[in-house]
C-alpha positions as CSV (number, residue, x, y, z in Angstrom):
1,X,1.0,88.3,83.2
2,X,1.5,87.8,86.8
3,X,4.0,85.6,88.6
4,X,1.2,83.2,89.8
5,X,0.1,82.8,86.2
6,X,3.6,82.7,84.4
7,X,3.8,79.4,86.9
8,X,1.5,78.1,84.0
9,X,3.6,78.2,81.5
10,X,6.0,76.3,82.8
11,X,3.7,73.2,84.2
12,X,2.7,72.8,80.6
13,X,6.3,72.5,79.3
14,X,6.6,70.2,82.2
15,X,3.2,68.2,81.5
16,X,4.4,68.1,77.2
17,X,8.4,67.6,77.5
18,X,6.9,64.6,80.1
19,X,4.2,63.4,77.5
20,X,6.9,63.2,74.9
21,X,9.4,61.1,76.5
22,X,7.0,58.8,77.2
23,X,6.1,58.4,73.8
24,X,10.0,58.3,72.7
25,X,10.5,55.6,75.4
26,X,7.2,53.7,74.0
27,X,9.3,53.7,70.7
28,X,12.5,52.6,71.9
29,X,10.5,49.9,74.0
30,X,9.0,48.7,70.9
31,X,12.0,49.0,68.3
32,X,11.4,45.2,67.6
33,X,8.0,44.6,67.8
34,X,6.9,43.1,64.9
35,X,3.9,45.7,63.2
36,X,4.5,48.3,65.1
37,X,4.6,51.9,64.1
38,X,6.8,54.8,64.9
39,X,5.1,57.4,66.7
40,X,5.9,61.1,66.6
41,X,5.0,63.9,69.1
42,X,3.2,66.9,67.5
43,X,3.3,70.1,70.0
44,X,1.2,73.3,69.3
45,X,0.9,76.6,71.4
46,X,-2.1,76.8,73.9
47,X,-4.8,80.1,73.8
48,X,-3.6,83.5,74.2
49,X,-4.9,86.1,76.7
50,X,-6.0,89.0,74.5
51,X,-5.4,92.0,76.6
52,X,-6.1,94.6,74.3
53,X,-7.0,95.3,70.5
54,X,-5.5,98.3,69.2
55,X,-5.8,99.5,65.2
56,X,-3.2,101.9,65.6
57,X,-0.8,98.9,66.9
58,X,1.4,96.9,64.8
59,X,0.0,93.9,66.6
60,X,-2.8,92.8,69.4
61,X,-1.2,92.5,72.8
62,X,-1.7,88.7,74.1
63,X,-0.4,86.4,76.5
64,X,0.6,83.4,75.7
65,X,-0.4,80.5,78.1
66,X,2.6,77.9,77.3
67,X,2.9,74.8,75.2
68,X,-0.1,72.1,74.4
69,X,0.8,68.2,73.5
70,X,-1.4,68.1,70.5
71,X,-1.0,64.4,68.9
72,X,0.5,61.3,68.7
73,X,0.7,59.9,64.9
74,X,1.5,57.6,63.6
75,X,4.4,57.8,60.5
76,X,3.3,55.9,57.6
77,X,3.1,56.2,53.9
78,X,-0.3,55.0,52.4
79,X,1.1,54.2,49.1
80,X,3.9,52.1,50.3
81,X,1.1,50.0,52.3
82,X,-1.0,50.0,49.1
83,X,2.4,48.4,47.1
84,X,3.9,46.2,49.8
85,X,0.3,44.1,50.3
86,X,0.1,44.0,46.5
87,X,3.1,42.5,46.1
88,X,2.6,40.5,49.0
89,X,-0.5,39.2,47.6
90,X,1.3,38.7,44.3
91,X,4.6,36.7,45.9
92,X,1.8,34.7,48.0
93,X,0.4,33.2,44.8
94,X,3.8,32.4,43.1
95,X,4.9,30.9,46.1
96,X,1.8,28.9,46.5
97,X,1.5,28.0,42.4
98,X,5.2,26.7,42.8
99,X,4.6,24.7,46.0
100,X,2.0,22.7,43.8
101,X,4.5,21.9,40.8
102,X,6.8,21.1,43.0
103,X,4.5,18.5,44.4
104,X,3.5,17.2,40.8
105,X,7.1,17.0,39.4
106,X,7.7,14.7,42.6
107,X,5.1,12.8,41.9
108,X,6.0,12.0,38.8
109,X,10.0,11.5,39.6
110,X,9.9,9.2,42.8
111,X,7.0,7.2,43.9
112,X,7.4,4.8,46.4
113,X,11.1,4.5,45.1
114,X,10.1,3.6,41.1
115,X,9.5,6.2,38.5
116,X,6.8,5.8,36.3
117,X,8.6,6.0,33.3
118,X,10.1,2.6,34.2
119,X,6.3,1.2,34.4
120,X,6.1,2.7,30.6
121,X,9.5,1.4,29.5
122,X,8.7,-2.1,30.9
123,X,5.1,-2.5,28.9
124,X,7.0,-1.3,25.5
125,X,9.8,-3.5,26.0
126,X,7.4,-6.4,27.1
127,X,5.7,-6.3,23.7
128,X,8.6,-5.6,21.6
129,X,9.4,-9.1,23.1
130,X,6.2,-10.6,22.5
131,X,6.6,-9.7,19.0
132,X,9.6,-11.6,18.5
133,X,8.2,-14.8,20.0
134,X,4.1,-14.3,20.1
135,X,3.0,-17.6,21.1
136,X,5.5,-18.1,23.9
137,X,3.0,-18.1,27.3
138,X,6.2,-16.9,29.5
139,X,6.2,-13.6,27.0
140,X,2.4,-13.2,27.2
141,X,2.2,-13.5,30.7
142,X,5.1,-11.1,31.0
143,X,3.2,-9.1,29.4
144,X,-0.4,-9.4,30.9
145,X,1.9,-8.6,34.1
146,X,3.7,-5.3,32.7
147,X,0.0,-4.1,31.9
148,X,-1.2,-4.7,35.3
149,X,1.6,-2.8,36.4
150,X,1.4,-0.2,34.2
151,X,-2.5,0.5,35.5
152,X,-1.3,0.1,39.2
153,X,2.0,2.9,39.1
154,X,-0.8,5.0,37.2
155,X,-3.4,4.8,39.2
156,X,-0.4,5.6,42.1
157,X,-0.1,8.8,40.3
158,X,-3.5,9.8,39.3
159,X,-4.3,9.3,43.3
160,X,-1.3,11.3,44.4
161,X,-2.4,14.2,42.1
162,X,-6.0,13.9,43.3
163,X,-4.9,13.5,47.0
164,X,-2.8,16.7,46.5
165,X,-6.1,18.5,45.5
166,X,-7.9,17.2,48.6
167,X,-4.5,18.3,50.9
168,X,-5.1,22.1,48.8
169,X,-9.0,21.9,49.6
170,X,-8.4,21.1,53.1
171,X,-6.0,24.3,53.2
172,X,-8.9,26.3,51.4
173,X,-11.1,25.7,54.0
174,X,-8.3,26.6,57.1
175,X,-7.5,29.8,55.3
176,X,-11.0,31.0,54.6
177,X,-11.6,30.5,58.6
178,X,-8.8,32.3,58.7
179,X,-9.9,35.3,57.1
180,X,-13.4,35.1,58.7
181,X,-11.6,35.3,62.2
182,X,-9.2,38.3,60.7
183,X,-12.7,39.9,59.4
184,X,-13.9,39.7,63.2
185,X,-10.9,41.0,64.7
186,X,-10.4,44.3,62.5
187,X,-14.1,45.2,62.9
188,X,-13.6,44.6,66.9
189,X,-10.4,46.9,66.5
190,X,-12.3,49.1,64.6
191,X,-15.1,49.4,67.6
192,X,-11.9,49.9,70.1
193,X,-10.6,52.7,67.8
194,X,-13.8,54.1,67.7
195,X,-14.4,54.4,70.9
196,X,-11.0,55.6,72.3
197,X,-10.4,58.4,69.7
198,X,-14.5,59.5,69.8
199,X,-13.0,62.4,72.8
200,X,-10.5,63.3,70.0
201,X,-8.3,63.7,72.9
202,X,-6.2,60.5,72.5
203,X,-4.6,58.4,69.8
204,X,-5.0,54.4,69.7
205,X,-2.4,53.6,67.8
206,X,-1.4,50.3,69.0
207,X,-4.7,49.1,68.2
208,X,-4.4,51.0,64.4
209,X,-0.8,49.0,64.7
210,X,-2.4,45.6,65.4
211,X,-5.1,46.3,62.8
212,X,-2.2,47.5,60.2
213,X,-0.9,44.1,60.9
214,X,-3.7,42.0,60.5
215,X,-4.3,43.8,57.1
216,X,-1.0,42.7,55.4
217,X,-1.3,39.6,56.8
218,X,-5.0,39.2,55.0
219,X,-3.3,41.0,51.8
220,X,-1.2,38.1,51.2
221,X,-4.6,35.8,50.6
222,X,-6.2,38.1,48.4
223,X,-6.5,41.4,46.6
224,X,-7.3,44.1,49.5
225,X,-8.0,47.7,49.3
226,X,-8.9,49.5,52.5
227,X,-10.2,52.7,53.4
228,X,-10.6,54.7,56.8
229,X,-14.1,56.3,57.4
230,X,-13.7,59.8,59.2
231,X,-15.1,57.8,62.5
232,X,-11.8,55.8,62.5
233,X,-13.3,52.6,61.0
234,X,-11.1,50.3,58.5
235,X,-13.5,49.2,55.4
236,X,-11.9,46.9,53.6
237,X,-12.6,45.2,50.2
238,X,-11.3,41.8,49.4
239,X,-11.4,40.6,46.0
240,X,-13.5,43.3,45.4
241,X,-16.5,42.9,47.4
242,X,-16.9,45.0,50.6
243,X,-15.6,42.4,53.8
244,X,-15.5,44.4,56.3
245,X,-17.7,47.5,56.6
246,X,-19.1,49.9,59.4
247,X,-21.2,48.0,60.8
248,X,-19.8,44.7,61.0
249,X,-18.6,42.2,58.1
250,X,-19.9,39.8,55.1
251,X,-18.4,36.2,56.0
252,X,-17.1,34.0,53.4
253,X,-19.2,31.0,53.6
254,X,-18.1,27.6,51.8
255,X,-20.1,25.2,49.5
256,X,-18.8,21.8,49.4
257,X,-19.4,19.5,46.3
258,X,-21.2,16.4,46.7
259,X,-19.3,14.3,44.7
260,X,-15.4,15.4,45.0
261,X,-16.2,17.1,48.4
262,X,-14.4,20.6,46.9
263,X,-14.9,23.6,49.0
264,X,-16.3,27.0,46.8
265,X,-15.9,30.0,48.8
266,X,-19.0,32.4,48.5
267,X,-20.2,35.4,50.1
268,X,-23.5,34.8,52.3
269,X,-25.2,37.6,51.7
270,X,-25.4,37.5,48.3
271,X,-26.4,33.3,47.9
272,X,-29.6,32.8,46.8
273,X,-31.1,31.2,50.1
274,X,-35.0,30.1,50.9
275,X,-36.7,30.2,54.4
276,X,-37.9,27.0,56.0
277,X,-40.9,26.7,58.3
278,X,-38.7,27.0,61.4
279,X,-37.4,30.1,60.1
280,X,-33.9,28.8,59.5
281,X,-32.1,29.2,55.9
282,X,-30.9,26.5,53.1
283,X,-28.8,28.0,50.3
284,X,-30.4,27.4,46.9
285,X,-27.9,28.8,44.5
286,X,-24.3,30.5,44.6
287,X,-24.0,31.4,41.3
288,X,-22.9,35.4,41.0
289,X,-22.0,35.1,45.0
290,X,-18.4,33.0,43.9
291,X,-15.2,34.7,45.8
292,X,-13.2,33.7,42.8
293,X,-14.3,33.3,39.1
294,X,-12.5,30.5,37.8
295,X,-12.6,31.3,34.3
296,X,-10.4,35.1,34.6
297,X,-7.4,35.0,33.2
298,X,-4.5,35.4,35.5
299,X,-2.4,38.0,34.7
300,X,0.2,40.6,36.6
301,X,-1.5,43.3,34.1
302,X,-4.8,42.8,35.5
303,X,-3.8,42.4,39.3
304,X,-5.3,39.1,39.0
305,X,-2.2,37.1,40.2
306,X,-2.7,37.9,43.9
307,X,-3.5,35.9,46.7
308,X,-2.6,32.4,48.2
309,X,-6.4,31.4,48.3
310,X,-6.7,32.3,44.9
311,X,-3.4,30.3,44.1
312,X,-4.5,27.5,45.5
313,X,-8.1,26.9,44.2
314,X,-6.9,27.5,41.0
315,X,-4.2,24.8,41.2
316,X,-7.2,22.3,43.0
317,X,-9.7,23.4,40.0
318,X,-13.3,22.3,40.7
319,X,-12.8,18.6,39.8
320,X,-10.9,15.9,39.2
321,X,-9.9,15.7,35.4
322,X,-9.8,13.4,32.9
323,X,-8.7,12.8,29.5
324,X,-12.3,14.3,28.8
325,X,-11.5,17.6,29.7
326,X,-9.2,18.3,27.1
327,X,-11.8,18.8,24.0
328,X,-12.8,16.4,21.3
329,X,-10.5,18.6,19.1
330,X,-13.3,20.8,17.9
331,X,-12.9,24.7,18.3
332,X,-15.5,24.2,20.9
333,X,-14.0,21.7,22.8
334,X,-10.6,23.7,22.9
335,X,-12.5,26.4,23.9
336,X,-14.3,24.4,26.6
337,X,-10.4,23.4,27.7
338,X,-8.9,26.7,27.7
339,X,-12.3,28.2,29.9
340,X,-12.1,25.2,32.8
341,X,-8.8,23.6,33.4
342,X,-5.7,25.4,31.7
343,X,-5.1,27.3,34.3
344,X,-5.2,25.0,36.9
345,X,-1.9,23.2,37.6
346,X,-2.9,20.2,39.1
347,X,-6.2,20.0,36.5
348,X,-3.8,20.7,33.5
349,X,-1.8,17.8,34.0
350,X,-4.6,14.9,35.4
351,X,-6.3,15.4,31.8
352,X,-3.2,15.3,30.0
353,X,-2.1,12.5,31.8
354,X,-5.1,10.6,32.2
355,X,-5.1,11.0,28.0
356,X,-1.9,9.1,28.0
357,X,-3.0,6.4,29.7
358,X,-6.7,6.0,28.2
359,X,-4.5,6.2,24.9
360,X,-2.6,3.4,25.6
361,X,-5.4,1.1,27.1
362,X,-8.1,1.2,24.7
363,X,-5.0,0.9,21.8
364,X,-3.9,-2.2,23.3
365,X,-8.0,-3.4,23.4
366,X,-8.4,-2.1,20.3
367,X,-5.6,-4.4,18.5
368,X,-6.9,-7.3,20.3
369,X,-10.3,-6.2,19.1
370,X,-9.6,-5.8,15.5
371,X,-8.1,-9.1,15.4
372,X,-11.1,-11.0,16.8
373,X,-13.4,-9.5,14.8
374,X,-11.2,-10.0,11.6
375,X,-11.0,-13.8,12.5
376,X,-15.0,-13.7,13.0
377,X,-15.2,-12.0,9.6
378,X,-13.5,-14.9,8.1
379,X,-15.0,-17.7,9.9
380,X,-18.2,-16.8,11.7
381,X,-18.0,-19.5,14.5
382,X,-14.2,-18.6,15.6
383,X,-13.7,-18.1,19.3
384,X,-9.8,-16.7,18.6
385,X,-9.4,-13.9,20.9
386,X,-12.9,-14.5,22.6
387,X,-13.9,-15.5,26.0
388,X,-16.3,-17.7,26.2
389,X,-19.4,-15.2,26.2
390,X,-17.9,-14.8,22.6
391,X,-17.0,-11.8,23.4
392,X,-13.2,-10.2,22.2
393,X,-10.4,-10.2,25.2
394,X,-9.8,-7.1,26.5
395,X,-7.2,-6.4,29.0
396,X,-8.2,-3.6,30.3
397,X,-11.9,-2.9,31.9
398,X,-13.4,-0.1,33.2
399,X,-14.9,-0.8,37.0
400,X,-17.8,1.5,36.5
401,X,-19.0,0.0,33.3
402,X,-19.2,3.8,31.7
403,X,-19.6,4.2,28.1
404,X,-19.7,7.0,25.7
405,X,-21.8,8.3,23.4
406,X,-20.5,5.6,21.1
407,X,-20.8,3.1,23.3
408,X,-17.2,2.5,23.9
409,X,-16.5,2.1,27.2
410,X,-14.5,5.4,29.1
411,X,-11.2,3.8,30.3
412,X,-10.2,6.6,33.0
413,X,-6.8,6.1,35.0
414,X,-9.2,6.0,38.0
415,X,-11.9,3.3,36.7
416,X,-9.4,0.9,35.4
417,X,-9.5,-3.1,36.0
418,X,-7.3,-5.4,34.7
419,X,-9.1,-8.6,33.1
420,X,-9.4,-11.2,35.6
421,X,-9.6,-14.2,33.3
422,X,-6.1,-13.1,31.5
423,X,-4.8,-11.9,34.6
424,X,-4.9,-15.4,35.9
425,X,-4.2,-17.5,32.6
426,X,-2.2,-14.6,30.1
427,X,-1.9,-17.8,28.2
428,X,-5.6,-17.4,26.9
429,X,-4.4,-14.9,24.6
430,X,-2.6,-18.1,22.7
431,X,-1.6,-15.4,19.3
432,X,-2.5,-18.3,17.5
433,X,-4.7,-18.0,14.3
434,X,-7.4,-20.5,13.3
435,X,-4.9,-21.9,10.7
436,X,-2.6,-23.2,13.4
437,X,0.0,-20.0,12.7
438,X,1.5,-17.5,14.9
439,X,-0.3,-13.7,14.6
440,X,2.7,-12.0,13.9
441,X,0.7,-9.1,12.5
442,X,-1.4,-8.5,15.4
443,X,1.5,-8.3,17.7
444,X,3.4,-6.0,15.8
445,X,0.8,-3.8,15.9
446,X,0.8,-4.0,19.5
447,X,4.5,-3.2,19.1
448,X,3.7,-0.5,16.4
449,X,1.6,1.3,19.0
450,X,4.7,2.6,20.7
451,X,5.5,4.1,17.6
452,X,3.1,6.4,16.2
453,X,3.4,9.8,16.6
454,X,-0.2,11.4,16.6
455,X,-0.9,12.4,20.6
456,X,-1.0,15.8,21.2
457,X,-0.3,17.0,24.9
458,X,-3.6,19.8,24.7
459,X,-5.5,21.6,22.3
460,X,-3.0,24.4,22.4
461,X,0.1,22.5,21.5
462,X,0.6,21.6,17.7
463,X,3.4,18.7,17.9
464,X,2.2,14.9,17.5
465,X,4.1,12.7,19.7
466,X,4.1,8.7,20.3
467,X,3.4,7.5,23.7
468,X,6.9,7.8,24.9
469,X,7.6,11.5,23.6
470,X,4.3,12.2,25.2
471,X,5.0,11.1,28.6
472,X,8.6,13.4,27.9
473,X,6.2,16.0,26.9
474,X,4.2,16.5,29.7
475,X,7.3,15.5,32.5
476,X,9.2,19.0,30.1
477,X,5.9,20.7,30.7
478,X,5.7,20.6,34.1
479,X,9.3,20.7,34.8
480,X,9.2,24.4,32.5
481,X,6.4,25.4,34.5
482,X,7.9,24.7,37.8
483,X,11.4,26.7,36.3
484,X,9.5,30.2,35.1
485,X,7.5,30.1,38.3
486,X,10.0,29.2,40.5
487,X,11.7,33.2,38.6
488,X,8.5,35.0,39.0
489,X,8.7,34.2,42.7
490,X,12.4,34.6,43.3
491,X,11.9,38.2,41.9
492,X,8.9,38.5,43.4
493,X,10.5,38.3,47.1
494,X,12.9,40.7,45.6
495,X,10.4,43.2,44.9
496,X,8.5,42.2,48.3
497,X,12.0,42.4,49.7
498,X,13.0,46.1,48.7
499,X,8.9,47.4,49.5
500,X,9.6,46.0,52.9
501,X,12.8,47.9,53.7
502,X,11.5,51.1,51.8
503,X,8.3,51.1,53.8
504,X,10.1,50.3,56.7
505,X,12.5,53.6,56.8
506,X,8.9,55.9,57.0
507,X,7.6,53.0,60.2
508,X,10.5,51.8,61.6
509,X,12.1,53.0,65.2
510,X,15.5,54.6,64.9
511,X,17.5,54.2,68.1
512,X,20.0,56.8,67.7
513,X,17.0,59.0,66.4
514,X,14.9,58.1,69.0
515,X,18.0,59.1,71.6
516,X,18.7,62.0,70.2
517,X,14.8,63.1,70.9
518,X,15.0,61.8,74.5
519,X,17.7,64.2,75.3
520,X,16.1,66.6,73.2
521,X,13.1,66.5,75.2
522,X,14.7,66.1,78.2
523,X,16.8,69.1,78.3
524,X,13.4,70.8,77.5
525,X,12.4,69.1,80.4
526,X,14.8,70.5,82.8
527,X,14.4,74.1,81.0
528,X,10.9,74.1,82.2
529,X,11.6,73.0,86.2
530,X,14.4,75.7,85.9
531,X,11.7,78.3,84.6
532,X,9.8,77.2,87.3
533,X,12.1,77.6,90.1
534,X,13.3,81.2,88.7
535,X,9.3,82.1,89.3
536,X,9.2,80.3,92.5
537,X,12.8,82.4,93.8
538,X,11.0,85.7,92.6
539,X,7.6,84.7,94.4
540,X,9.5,84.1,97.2
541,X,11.3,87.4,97.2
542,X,7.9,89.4,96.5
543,X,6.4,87.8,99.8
544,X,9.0,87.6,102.3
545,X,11.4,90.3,101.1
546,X,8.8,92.8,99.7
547,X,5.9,92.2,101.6
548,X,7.2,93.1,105.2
C-alpha cells in the first residue's frame, strides 16, 4: 500500500478510538440516570484490498484498510428483565392487597375515636340490664338508644368500607389512563426506533432505554410479555391480550356500572358494539372482552398474583356486599360465595359483616315479634307489643321497604332505620303482659340472644360463634390476613430487591470500568495521530528530500 493510502488507516483508528470515547463519556454522563443502559463499543476490521490470489500461496495477499466502529449495544440480559417485571408485578399486588387490609383493620379499630366493639358491648350490656328490671322506662329507653347507636357506628363502617371501594375504583380508572398513555408512548418509541435504526447504520438506544423503562413501569400493573419484531418494534402482551402491536395499540376502555358506578376495564376491540345512524358506536355487551376475570383463582403457581390493577379490582369486587352474598348454606350458595366475593378483601368482609348485623336486628325483631303474636294467640284483641296499626313493634326497619322471598323484610347495614315511634317514646315497649306482669321471658331472650353460638363467619369456616365471638372472628380474620400478606410482600421486595441488583451488574455504568476504557481508548487514540504523523514525516521526506 502506498504512503497516501496507509494515511487511511490511521484516520479510521482516529474516526473509532473518537467514536468510542464518546460513547464511554455518554456512560459516565449517565451513571445515574435512572433506566439507562450501559452501552458497549463493538469494533470490526474494514475490507481488504485483494492484490493477488495465488493457489500455490499459503494465503491471498490483501491490504487491510484499518479499523470500522461497527455498533453500539446495549448490555442487557432478557431473562433477568423477564424475572424482575414478574416479580415486580407480583410485589405490586401484595403491596396493593395489604394497603386495602390495612385500611379495613382501621376501620374497624378507630372510627371517629370509638371502636365498634364498644357500640356492640353497650347493646349487650343494655339488655342484660333490661332483663334485670324489664318494665323500668329509663332501661328501655337506654336501650332503644344503644340500638340506634349500634345501627349508626355500623352503618359508619359499612360506609367507610364502601367509600374505600369507590377511593380503589377512582384509582382503577387513573391507572388504566395510565396504561393507555404508556401504550401510546411505546408504540411512538417504537415509530422513533424504527425510523432511526431502518439505515442500520446507527443505534437508538436511549429511546430502547426510555421504552425499557416504560415497560417495567407497566409490568408492575399487570402481567407483561414483550417481544421485539426484526423492524425494531416492541409488541407487548398485557394480561395476555396483544396491547401494543406493529401498527399501533388496542386501548383499555372502561364500563362503568349504573348502580354502584364500578369501573370494568375491557378491551375495545373485542366489545360487542352496534352502529348508529350517524355512524358513531354504542357498546352492547363486554362479556369475553373483560381485562380481568374475576372468578380465576389467584395463585403464585399460576402467575396470576401480578399486577396492582388486578390487586385492586379484586379487593373493590364488582359490588357492594351484603349478608346475601355469603350463600343460603346450600352447596350452591357456597359455591356461588367462593366464585364472586372470597377473593375480594373488601367484598369478603362487607358480607360477613353485614351478616352480623342483619343477625342481630331481625333477632331483636324477631323476640319482639314472637311475643306479640304469642299474646295475640292468647287473647285475639291484645295490642301488647303492637302499634296502633296492630301491627308488632319492631325496632329496626328497613328504608327501602325490601322483602325476601319469604316476605321478611332484608335488613341490610345500609337500609337500616330505627323505629321512629319507639325512638321517641322507648317507653311503648311497656314489657308488660296482658295480666298486669313483667315479661321476664321475653327479655331474657333478648338477653339470651348474645349467647348462642350458631353464626358462622362464611361457608368455608365450620366454627359456630355468638354475636360477640363473631365480631372476634371476623376483626382475627382480617387482622391474619393483613399479617401473611404483610410476609408475602416483605419477601417479595426481597426477591424484587436482589432481581434489581442482579440485573443491575449486566445494565449498570461502572466508573472505574468505564475509566479504565477511556484511557484505554485514548491511548489508542494517540497511537493512531502518532501513526499518522510517522506517514506524514516519511511523505515529507519522499517529496522534499527525494524528489529534488
Amino acid at each position: 500500500m502506498g504512503l497516501m493510502g496507509s494515511l487511511y488507516l490511521g484516520v479510521s483508528g482516529l474516526q473509532t478510538s473518537q467514536n468510542a470515547m464518546n460513547t464511554t463519556a455518554h456512560n459516565v454522563a449517565n451513571i445515574d440516570t435512572i433506566g439507562y443502559t450501559r452501552q458497549q463499543v463493538q469494533q470490526g476490521t474494514r475490507f481488504y484490498n485483494t492484490i493477488s490470489k495465488n493457489k500455490t500461496a499459503i494465503s491471498w495477499q490483501q491490504l487491510g484498510l484499518g479499523v470500522n466502529y461497527t455498533n453500539v449495544k446495549q448490555i442487557r440480559d432478557v431473562f433477568l428483565d423477564q424475572t424482575y417485571r414478574r416479580e415486580v408485578g407480583r410485589s405490586a399486588y401484595y403491596d396493593t392487597s395489604l394497603a386495602a387490609i390495612e385500611e379495613v383493620e382501621d376501620l374497624f379499630q378507630e372510627l371517629q375515636g370509638q371502636t365498634f366493639s364498644k357500640s356492640l358491648q353497650n347493646l349487650r350490656d343494655s339488655m342484660e340490664e333490661l332483663a334485670k328490671y324489664p318494665s323500668d322506662s329509663v332501661r328501655q329507653g337506654a336501650f332503644v338508644q344503644r340500638c340506634y347507636e349500634f345501627v349508626s357506628r355500623s352503618q359508619a363502617v359499612y360506609t367507610g368500607l364502601s367509600e374505600y371501594q369507590d377511593d380503589l375504583n377512582y384509582k382503577i380508572k387513573k391507572q388504566v389512563d395510565t396504561i393507555n398513555e404508556y401504550g401510546k408512548q411505546i408504540r411512538d418509541l417504537n415509530e422513533a426506533i424504527r425510523k432511526i435504526e431502518s439505515g442500520q447504520v446507527e443505534k437508538a438506544n436511549d429511546y430502547r432505554d426510555q421504552r425499557n423503562l416504560l415497560l417495567d413501569e407497566l409490568s408492575a400493573m399487570g402481567t407483561v410479555r414483550v417481544l421485539e419484531d426484526g423492524a425494531g418494534n416492541m409488541v407487548v402482551q398485557f394480561e395476555g391480550y396483544d396491547f401494543i402491536r406493529e401498527d399501533g395499540i388496542n386501548k383499555i376502555e372502561l364500563q362503568e356500572d349504573p348502580i354502584t358506578g364500578f369501573y370494568t376495564p375491557y378491551w375495545s376491540n373485542l366489545a360487542k358494539k352496534t352502529t348508529n345512524p350517524d355512524g358513531s358506536q354504542t357498546v352492547v355487551s363486554i362479556k369475553g372482552a373483560e381485562v380481568f376475570n374475576l372468578h380465576q383463582e389467584i395463585s403464585a403457581e399460576g402467575n396470576t398474583d401480578i399486577g396492582s390493577l388486578k390487586a385492586m379490582i379484586f379487593a373493590r369486587g364488582d359490588h357492594r356486599a351484603t349478608y346475601k352474598d355469603l350463600g343460603d348454606g346450600s352447596s350452591q350458595g357456597n359455591a356461588q360465595y367462593n366464585n364472586t366475593i372470597s377473593q375480594s378483601i373488601i367484598m369478603n368482609v362487607q358480607a360477613q359483616f353485614d351478616r352480623l348485623i342483619n343477625a342481630i336486628v331481625t333477632g331483636i325483631n324477631g323476640v319482639l315479634k314472637d311475643a306479640a303474636d304469642a299474646a295475640t294467640a292468647l287473647d285475639p284483641g291484645s295490642t301488647y307489643l303492637r302499634d296502633s296499626n296492630g301491627n308488632p313493634y319492631q325496632i329496626f326497619n328497613s328504608i327501602t321497604g325490601e322483602k325476601d322471598a319469604n316476605g321478611e323484610l332484608v335488613l341490610s347495614t345500609q337500609n337500616l332505620i330505627i323505629n321512629g315511634e319507639l325512638k321517641q317514646a322507648p317507653s311503648l315497649l311497656g314489657f308488660i303482659r296482658p295480666d298486669g306482669k313483667e315479661d321476664q321471658a321475653t327479655v331474657d331472650r333478648l338477653r339470651d340472644l348474645f349467647k348462642e353460638e350458631k353464626y358462622v363467619l362464611n361457608p368455608n369456616v365450620q366454627t359456630k360463634n355468638n354475636f360477640m365471638d363473631f365480631y372476634s372472628s371476623l376483626i382475627a380474620q382480617v387482622t391474619n390476613t393483613g399479617y401473611v400478606l404483610h410476609g408475602i410482600s416483605t419477601n417479595q421486595q426481597i426477591t424484587v430487591d436482589r432481581t434489581a441488583a442482579a440485573r443491575e451488574q449486566i445494565v449498570g455504568v461502572s466508573s472505574d470500568e468505564e475509566l479504565s476504557n477511556m484511557i484505554m481508548f485514548q491511548n489508542a487514540y494517540n497511537a493512531s495521530s502518532r501513526y499518522i504523523n510517522v506517514v506524514d514525516e516519511l511523505l515529507e521526506h519522499v517529496i522534499s528530500t527525494l524528489g529534488r
